[in-house]
N, C-alpha and C positions, 0 to 999 in steps of 0.2 A: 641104317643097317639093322635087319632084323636080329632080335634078342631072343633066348630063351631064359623063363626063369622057372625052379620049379620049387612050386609051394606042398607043402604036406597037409590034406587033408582030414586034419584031427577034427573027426567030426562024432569023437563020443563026448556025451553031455548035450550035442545037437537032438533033443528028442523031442520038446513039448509041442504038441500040434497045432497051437495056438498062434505059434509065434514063427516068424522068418528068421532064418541065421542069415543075415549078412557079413559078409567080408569084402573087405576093399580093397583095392592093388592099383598104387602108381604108376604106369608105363609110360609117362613122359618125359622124355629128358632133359634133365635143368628146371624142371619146375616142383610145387610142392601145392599140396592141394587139404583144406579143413573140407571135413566131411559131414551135415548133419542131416538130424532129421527137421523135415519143415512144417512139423504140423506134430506137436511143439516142438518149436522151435531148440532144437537139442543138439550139442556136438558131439558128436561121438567117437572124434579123432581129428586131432592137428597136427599141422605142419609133415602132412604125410609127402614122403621126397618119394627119389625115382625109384623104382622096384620096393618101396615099403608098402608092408602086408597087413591088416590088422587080423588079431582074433576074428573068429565070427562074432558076431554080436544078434544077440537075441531082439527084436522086435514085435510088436503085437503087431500082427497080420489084419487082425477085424477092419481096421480103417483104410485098406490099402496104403502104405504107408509109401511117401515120397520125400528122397533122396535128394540130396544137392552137393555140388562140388565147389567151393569158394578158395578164392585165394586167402592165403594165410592172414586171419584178423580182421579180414572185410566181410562184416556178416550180409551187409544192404545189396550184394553181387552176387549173383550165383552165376559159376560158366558153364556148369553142367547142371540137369536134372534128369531123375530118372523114379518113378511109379511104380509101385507094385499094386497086383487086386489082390483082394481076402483070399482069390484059389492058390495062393503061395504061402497059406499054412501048412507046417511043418516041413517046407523045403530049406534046406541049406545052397546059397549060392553066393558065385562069388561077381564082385562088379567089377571091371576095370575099367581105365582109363589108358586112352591109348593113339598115337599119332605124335605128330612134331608140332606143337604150338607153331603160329604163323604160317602154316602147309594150308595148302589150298586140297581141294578129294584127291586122291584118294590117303594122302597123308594126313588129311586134318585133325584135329583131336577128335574123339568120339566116346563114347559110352556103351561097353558092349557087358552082355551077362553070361553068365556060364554058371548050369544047374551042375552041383555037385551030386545032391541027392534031392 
């Protein structure tokens, strides 16, 4: 059953052009997903559940910086990944995750972005 949810785009303090603001969003239901950076290896959010949202978070852009989505505590697993290049300085955007675990297309889970600014 499709959901709506809606997030507030507090995007003052998003400014240095250096850096990507990320934000994450759970859309899956029943499940909970740790979020880090893979290159160091870095968390930047756990045990995030269904519809939870993080801050944005500041990243350095220089190294195109990739994303992974792990179950809660297993760092050896990633279910998702997701890339960015260096042209994503000074963008803020948000990641989601989204689909029914166990769904085959067009419900499968997936990784979609959505440029804020």
């Amino acid at each position: 059953q499709p959901e709506v949810l809606l997030v507030n785009d507090a995007l003052e303090g998003v400014v240095d052009p250096t850096k990507i603001n990320v934000r994450f969003v759970n859309m899956i239901p029943g499940s909970s997903y740790d979020v880090a950076l893979t290159a160091p290896n870095t968390t930047l959010a756990t045990n995030l559940g269904y519809k939870g949202v993080t801050p944005f978070i500041p990243v350095d852009a220089i190294a195109g910086p990739t994303f992974a989505f792990r179950l809660p505590g297993v760092v050896a697993t990633n279910v998702g990944v997701i890339q960015f290049t260096n042209s994503s300085s000074g963008r803020a955007v948000t990641v989601f995750l989204r689909g029914v675990v166990g769904r085959a297309a067009p419900a499968a889970p997936g990784i979609n972005v959505y440029v804020n600014r």
